[in-house]
C-alpha positions in Angstrom: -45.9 -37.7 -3.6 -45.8 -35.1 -0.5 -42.3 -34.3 1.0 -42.1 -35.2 4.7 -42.8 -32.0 6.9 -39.8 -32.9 9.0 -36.2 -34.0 7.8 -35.8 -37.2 6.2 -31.8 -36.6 6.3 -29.3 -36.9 9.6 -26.9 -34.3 10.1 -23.8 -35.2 8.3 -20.3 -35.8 9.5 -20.8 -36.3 13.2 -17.2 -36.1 15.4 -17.1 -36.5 18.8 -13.8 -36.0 21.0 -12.9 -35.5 24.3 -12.4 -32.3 25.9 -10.9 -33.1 29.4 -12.7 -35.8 32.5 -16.2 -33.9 32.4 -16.4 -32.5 28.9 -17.1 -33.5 25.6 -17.1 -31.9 22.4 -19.7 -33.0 19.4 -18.9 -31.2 15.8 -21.6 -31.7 12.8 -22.8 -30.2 9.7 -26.4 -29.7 7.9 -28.4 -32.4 6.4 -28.2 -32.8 2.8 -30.4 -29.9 1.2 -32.7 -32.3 -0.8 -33.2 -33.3 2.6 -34.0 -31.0 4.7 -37.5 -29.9 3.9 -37.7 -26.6 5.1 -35.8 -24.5 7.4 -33.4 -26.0 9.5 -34.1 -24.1 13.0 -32.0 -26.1 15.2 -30.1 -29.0 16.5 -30.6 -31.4 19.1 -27.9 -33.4 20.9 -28.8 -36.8 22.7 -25.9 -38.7 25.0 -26.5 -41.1 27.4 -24.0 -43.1 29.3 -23.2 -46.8 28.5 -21.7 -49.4 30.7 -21.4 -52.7 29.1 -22.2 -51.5 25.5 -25.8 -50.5 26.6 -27.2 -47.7 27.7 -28.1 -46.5 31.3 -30.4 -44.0 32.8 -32.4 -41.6 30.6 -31.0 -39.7 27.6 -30.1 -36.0 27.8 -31.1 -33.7 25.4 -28.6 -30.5 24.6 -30.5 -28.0 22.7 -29.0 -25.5 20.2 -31.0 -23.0 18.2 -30.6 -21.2 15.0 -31.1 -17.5 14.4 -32.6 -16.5 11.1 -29.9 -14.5 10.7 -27.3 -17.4 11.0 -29.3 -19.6 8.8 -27.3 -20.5 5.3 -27.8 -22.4 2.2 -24.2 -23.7 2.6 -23.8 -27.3 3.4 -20.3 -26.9 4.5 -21.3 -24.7 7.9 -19.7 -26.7 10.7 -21.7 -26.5 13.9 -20.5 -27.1 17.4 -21.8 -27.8 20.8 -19.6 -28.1 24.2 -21.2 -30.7 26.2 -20.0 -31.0 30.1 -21.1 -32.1 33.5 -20.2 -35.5 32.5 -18.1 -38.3 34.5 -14.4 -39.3 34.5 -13.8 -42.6 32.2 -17.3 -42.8 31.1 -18.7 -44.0 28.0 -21.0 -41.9 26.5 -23.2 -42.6 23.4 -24.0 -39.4 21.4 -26.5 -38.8 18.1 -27.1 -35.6 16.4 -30.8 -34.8 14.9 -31.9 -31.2 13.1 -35.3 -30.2 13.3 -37.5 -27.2 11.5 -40.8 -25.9 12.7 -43.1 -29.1 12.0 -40.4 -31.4 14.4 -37.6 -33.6 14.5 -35.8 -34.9 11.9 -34.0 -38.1 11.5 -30.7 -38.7 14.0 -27.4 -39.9 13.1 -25.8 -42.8 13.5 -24.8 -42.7 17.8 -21.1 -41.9 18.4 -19.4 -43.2 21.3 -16.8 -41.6 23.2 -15.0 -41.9 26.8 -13.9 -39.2 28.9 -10.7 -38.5 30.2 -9.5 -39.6 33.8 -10.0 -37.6 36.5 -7.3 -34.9 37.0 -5.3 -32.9 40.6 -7.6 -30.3 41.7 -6.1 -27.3 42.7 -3.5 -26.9 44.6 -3.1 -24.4 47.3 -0.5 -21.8 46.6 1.1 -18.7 48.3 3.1 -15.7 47.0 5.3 -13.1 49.1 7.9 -10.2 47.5 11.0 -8.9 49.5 12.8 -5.7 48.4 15.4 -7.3 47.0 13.2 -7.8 43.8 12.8 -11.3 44.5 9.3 -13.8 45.8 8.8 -16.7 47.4 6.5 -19.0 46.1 5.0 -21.8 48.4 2.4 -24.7 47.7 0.1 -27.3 49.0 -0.7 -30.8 46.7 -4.6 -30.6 46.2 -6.9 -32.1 48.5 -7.9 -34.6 45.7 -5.3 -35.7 43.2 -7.2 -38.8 41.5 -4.1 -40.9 41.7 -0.6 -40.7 42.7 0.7 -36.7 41.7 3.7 -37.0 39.4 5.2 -33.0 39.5 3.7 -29.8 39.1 4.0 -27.0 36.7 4.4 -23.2 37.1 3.9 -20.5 34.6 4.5 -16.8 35.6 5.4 -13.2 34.0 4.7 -9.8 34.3 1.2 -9.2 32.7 2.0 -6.9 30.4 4.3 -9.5 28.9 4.2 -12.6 26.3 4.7 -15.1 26.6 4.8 -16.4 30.3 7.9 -18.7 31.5 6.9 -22.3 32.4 8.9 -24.4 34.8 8.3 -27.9 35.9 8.6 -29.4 39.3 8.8 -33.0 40.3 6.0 -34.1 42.9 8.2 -33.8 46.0 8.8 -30.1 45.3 7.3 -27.6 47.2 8.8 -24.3 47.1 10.2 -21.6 44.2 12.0 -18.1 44.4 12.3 -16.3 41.3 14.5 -13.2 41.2 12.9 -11.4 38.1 10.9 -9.2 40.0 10.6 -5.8 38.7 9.2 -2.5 41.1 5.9 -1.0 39.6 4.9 -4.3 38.0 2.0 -6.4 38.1 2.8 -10.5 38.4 0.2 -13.4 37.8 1.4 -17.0 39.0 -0.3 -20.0 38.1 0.3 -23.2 39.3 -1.4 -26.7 38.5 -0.7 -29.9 40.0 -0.4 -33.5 37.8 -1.3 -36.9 37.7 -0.9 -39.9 34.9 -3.9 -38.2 33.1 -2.5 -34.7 32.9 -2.3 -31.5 34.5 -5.3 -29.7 36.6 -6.7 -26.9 37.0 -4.5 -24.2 37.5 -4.7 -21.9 41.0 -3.9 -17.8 40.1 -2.3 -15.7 42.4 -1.7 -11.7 41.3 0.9 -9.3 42.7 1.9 -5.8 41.8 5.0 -4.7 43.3 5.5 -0.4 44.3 6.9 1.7 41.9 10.5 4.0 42.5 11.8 6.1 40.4 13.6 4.6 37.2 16.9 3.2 37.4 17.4 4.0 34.0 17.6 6.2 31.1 16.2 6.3 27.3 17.8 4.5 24.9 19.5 5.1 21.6 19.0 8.5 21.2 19.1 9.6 17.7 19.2 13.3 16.3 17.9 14.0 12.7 16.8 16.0 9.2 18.8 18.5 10.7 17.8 22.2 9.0 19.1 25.7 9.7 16.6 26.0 12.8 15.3 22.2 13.6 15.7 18.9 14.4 14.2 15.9 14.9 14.9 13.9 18.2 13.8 10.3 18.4 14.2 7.6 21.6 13.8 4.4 22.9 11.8 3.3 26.2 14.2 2.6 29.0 14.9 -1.0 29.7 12.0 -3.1 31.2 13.8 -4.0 34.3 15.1 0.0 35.2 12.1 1.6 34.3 10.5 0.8 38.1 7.0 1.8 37.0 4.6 3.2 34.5 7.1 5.9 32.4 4.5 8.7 32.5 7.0 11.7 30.6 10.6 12.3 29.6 12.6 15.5 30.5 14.7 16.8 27.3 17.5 19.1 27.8 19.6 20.6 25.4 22.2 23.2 25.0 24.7 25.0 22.7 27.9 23.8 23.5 29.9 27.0 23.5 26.8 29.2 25.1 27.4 29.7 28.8 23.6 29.6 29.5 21.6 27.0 31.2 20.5 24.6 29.0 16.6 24.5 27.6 14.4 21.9 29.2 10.8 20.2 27.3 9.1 17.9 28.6 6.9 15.2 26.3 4.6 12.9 27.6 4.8 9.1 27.7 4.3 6.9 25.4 5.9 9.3 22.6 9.4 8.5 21.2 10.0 11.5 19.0 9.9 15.5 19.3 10.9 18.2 17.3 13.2 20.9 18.3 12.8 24.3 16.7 14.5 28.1 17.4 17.8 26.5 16.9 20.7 28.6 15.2 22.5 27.7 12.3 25.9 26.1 11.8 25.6 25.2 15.6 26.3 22.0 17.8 24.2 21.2 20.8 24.1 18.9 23.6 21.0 16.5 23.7 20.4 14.2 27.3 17.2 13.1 28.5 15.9 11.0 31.5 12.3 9.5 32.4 9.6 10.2 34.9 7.3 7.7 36.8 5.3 8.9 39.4 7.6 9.0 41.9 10.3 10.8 40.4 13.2 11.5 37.8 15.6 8.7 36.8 19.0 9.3 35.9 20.4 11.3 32.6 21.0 9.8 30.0 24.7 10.5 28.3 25.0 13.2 26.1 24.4 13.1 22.1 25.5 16.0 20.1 24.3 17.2 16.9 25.1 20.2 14.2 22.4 22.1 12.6 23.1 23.2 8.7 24.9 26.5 7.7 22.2 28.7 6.1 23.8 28.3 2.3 23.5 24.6 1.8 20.0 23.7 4.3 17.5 24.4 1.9 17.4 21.8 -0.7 13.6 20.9 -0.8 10.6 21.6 1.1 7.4 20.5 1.8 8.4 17.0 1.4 5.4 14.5 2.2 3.0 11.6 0.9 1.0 12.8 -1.4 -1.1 9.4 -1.9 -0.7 6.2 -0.2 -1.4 2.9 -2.3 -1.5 -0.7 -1.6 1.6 -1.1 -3.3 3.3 2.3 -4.3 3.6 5.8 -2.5 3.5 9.0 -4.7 5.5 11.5 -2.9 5.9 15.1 -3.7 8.2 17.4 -2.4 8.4 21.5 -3.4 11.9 22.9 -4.7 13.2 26.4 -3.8 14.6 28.9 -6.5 17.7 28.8 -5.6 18.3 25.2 -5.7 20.7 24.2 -8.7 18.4 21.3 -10.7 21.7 19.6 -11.7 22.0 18.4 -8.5 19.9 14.7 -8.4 17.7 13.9 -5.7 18.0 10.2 -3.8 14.9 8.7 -2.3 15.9 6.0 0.2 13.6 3.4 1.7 12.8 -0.4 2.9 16.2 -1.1 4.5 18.4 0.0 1.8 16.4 0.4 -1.2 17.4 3.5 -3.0 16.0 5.4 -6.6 17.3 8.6 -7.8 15.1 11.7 -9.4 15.9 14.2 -11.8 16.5 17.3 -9.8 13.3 19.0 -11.7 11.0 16.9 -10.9 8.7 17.7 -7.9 7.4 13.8 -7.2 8.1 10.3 -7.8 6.0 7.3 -7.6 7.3 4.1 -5.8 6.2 0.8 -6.8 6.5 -2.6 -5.5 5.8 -2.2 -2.0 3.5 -4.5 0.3 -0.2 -3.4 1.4 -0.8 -2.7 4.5 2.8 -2.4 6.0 4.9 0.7 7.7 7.5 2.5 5.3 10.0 5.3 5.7 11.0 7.6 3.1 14.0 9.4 3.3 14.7 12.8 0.5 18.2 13.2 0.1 20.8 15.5 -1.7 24.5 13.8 -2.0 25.7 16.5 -4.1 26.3 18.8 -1.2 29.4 19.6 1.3 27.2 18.6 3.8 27.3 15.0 3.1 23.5 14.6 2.2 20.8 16.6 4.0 17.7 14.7 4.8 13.9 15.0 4.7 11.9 12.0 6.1 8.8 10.7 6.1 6.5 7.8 7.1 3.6 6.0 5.5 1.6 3.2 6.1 0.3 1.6 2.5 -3.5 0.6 1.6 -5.2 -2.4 2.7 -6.2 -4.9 -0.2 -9.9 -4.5 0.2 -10.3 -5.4 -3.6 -9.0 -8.3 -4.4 -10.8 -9.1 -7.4 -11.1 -7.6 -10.9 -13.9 -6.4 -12.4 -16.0 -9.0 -15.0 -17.7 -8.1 -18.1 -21.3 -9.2 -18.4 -21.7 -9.5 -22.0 -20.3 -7.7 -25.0 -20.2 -4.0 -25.5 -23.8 -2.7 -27.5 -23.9 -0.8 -30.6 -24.8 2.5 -27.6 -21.2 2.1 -26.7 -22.4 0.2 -23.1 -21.7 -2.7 -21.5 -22.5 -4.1 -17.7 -19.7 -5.1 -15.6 -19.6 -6.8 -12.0 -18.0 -4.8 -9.8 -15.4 -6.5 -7.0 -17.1 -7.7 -3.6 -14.8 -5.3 -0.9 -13.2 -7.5 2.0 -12.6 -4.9 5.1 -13.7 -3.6 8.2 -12.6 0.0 7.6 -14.2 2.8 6.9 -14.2 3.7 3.7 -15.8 7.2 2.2 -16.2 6.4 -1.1 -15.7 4.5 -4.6 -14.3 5.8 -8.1 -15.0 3.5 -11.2 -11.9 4.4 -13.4 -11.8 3.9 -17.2 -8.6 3.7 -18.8 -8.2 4.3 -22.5 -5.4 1.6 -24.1 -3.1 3.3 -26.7 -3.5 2.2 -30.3 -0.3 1.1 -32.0 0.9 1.4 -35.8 0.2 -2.1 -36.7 -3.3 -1.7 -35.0 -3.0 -3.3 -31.5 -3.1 -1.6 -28.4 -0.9 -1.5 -25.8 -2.0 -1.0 -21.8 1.3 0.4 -20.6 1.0 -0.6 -17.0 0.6 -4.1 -15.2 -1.8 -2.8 -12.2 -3.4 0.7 -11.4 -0.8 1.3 -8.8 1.9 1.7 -11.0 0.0 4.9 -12.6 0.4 8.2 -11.6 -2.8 9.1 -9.9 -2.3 12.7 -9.4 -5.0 13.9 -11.9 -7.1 11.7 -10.5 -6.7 12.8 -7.4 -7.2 16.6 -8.4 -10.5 15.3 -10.0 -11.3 13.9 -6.8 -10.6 16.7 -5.1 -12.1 19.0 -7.3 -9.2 21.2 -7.1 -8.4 20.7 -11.3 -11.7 20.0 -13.3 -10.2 21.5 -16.3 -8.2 18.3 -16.4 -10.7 16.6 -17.7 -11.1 18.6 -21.1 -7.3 18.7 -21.9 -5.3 17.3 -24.6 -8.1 15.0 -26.4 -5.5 14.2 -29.3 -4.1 11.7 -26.6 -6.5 9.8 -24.7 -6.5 10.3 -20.9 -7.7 7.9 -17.8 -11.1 9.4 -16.3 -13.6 9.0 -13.5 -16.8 7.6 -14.9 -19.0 7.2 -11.6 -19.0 7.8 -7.8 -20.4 5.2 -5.1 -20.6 5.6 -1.9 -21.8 2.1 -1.4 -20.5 -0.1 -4.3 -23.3 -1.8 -6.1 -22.5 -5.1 -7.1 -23.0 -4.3 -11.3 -22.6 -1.4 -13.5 -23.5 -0.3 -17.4 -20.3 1.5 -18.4 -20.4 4.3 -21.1 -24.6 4.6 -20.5 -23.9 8.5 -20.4 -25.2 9.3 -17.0 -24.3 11.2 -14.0 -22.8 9.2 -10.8 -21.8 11.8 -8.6 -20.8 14.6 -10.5 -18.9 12.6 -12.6 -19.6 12.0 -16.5 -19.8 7.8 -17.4 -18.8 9.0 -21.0 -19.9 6.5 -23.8 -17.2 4.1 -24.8 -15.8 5.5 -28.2 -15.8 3.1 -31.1 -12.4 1.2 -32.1 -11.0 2.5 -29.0 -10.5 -0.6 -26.7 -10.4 -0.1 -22.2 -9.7 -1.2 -19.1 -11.0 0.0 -16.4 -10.5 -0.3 -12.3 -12.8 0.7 -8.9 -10.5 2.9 -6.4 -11.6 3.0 -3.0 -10.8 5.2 -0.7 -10.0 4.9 2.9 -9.5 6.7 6.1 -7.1 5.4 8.3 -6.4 7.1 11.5 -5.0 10.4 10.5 -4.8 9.1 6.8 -6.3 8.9 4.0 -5.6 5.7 1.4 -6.0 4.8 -2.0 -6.8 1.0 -2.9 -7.3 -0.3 -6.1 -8.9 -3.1 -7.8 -6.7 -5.2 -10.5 -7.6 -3.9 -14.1 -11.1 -6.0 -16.1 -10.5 -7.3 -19.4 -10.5 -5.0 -22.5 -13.3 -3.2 -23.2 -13.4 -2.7 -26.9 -16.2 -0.7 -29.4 -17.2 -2.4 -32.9 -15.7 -0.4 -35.7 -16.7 -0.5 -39.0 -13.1 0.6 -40.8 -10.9 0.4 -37.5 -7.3 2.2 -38.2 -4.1 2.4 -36.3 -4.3 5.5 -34.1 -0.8 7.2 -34.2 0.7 9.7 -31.2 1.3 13.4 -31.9 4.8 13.3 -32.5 3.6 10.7 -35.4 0.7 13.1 -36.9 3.0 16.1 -37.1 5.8 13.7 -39.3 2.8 13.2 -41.7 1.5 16.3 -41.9 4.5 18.1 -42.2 6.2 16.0 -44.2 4.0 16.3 -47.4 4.5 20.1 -46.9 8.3 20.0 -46.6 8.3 17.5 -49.9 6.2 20.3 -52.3 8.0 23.4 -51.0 11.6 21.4 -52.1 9.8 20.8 -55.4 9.1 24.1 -56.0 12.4 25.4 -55.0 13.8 23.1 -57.4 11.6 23.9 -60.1 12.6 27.8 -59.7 16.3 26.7 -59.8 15.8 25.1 -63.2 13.6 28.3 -64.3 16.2 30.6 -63.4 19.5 28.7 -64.6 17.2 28.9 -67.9 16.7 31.9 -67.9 20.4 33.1 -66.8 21.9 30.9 -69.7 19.3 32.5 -72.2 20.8 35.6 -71.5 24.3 34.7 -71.8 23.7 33.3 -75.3 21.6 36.1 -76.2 24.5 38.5 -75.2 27.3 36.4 -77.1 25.5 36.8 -80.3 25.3 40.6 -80.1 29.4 40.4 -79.4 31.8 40.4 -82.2 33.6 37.1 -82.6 36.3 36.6 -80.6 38.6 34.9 -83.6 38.4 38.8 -85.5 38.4 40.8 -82.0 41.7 42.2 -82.1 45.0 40.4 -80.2 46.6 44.3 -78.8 44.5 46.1 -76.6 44.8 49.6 -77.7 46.4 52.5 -75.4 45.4 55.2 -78.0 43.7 57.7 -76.5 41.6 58.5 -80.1 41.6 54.8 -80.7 39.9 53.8 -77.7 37.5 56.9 -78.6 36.9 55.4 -82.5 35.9 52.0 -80.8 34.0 52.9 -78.5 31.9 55.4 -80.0 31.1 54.5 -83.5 29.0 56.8 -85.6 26.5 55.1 -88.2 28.7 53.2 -91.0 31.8 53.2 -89.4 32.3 50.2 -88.7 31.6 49.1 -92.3 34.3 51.6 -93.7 36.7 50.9 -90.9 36.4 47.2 -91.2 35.8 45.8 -94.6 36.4 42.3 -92.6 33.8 41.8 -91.0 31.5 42.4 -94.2 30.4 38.7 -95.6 30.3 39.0 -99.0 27.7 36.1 -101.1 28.9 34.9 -104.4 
């Protein structure tokens, strides 16, 4: 059987609804797919109007095309069409057919709808100002209302501020003065009459109003990270109503409050609400005012705001503080520490109204987790064990963008090579992004034989080799410490490709894709990274599944600390052997001696109980010629029977 060359299938869920007294609006999807017989390559929309439940006149036919481009698989594509020109409380009867390149398809089932009731045409309005920073508002009902008018509404602002303010008026009014007029502003007033259908076109009338100087002065003016030398100055805009005008600068003067001079003046352009002054002297207090500029002129000065720069012996507590890397949801800061700083003394980071960690006052970074992508943060580096109450270093940051969303997915199981293929996460942004890092992350083995992946998501690592390897500015990194296995870049992209053979071996821009290691099991992660304005972002994917190796006699891998116990420990246990077997030689030995030397000894029973004094006694004893001791001591002779 031959398929139709045109489709055999209507458009599916037809809605029609009423836009206002002259418009309708007709919504629709595809034909079924089996249906469709080719390549949808456009709509048509018939209506015609109906009076009595049949039709009158001849059809209209609305035609909407579809680009190549546009076309899609996808039965759930709603299209649209805006259909106007039409009368006031009309019926209209409205069908929906697709069509490819052989002709029209079948149409839908017709849809009736009725239009709206005529509404007021405009009415006929008229603005004036007065210096008093008020205007009169005047009006006219339309020429044709379509009915009796039942009020009016009003809405008007400044342009350059949401929303406007809306004010009703019943049908007999005819007049308004507002008295929130600002100088130097632009005004837009729209007014729209309305009957028992609704409200009508609206009629626009624009003013701008002449600037003055401002009335006014910046706000909440704040001094601080005080230093020896600086500080930082930040501001608020003056108020909307005193400002009179475009601010186009601010004048900035400040002085040492016991110095007799004129005080130093700086000017900074509008719209910037923070400047840094430098050349200051230490353990000094100075006078901060400021005022604004418009084109016209100077405003008034603000009051004063004094501030004390640090004495030279406590300033210097870090340096060099900044962001380091900027996540989707942690912030690696690093921060430099001077020689003479006393690493006893804790660090404070505070952040995200009130949230505060403490550092070890030798470290030189710290890495904050748990934040939100894509939001503002504020860092704040401070000492509290100081006299001076906690000197501050600041810093802001704007976190990463979640552009990868997804994880990566294994395609199969690894091969006997050490490979497998992986599908790499699609990316969801518009930003530019300069390039792609496929990270493998090698899991840590445990006694009993499991391993362990020691961190929830990539952002809670500590990306700094990374980023050297990145950066090329450490590539010795990556042949350091093999004992203890180390995350590394396997491959480059600058256009992620949608699936990748991990551990095949090869080069991806510069970068080894080392084969995967048998019984060691990974996870690995894609790291994107962004530029932003001025900065440059990190954003990672959530970690695949476990990668793991087959391994013919897998065994618990142990840590260093581990290894040296069993290596050493054997050692230890022979040397106290042999120590112990040279005790027991040597006690031996010594009591060997002692029993030799007893024997040689007369015995103590026949030694005799005086000690002799004689001078020719002790000199008989002691020196004995041959057979004197027989003749001198019959006793000790043992005589056999």
């Amino acid at each position: 059987m031959v398929s139709p060359p045109v489709p055999s299938g209507p458009p599916r869920k037809v809605e029609v609804e009423a836009v206002n007294s002259s418009s309708i609006k007709v919504i629709w999807r595809s034909p079924v797919p089996t249906k469709q017989h080719g390549q949808i390559r456009g709509y048509q929309v018939h209506y015609v109007r109906m009076v009595n439940g049949e039709p009158t006149g001849q059809p209209v036919i609305k035609d909407i095309l579809i680009d190549d481009a546009q076309w899609e698989y996808e039965d759930s594509t709603e299209h649209e069409m805006i259909i106007t020109g039409l009368m006031a409380e009309t019926t209209y009867s409205v069908t929906v057919a697709a069509y490819t390149t052989k002709g029209d398809g079948a149409r839908s089932k017709p849809k009736l709808i009725t239009t709206t009731g005529a509404v007021p045409e405009k009415p006929r309005l008229m603005v004036s100002t007065t210096n008093m920073g008020t205007a009169l508002l005047q009006w006219h009902p339309p020429a044709v209302t379509h009915g009796p008018l039942q009020g009016y509404r009003l809405r008007f602002g400044r342009k350059d501020v949401d929303p406007l303010t809306v004010i009703e008026f019943q049908e007999r009014d005819n007049h308004y003065t507002t008295s929130e007029i600002h100088k130097g502003a632009s005004y837009t007033f729209r007014l729209s009459a309305r009957n028992k259908v609704g409200f009508g076109e609206e009629t626009v009338k624009e003013i701008t109003t002449n600037e003055d100087v401002p009335s006014g002065y910046p706000q909440n003016i704040k001094a601080e990270g005080a230093t020896t030398s600086t500080i930082q100055v930040s501001w608020q805009p003056v108020l909307l109503a005193e400002r009179n005008g475009k601010i186009a600068k601010y004048a900035l003067q400040y002085k040492d409050i016991n110095s007799p001079r004129s005080p130093s003046e700086l000017f900074i352009t509008a719209p910037e609400s923070t400047v840094a002054l430098d050349g200051l002297r230490p353990d000094t207090t100075y006078d901060i005012k400021m005022c604004a500029f418009t084109s016209k002129g100077s405003g008034p000065y603000s009051p004063s705001v004094q501030f004390r720069t640090q004495p030279v012996d406590q300033a210097v507590f870090a340096k060099n503080f900044h962001v380091r890397a900027a996540m989707k949801s942690s912030v690696l800061l690093t921060w430099e520490i001077p020689d003479t700083y006393n690493p006893a003394q804790p660090f404070t980071i505070l952040y995200d109204n009130g949230q505060s960690v403490e550092v070890d006052g030798r470290l030189t970074q710290k890495l904050i987790t748990g934040l939100q992508p894509e939001t503002q943060y504020s860092f704040l580096l401070t000492n509290r064990g100081n006299s001076a109450g906690g000197l501050q270093h600041r810093v802001s940051t704007m976190t990463a963008p979640d552009v990868l969303r997804t994880k990566p997915y294994l395609i199969g199981k690894t091969n006997s090579d050490g490979m497998v293929t992986v599908e790499l996460p699609s990316v969801q942004t518009s930003e530019r992004i300069r390039g792609y890092y496929v990270v493998v992350v090698p899991l840590k083995k445990q006694r009993t034989g499991k391993f362990l992946k020691p961190w929830d998501n990539p952002d809670e690592m500590n990306l700094e080799e990374l980023l050297k390897e990145i950066n090329r500015t450490s590539r010795g990194l990556r042949f350091q410490r093999h004992a203890e296995p180390k995350a590394y870049i396997a491959a480059y992209f600058k256009d992620l490709p949608k699936e990748f053979t991990l551990g095949d071996g090869k080069i991806y821009g510069d970068f080894e894709n080392k084969k995967l290691q048998n019984g060691q099991e990974y996870v690995f992660f894609v790291l994107a990274v962004l530029e932003m304005s001025e900065n440059i972002m990190y954003a990672t994917s959530p970690y695949s599944d476990s990668v793991i190796s087959a391994d013919i006699d897998p065994q618990p891998i142990i840590d260093e600390e581990e290894g040296l116990i069993w290596v050493v420990g054997p050692v230890l246990a022979v040397v106290f052997i042999i120590c112990i077997v040279i005790a027991i030689l040597l006690y031996k030995r010594k009591r060997a001696e002692t029993e030799a030397r007893k024997g040689s000894l007369p015995n103590n029973k026949e030694m005799p109980l005086h000690h002799p004094t004689d001078p020719v006694e002790l000199r008989r004893l002691n020196f004995q010629t041959p057979g004197s001791g027989a003749s001198s001591h019959p006793s000790n002779l043992h005589l056999s029977s």
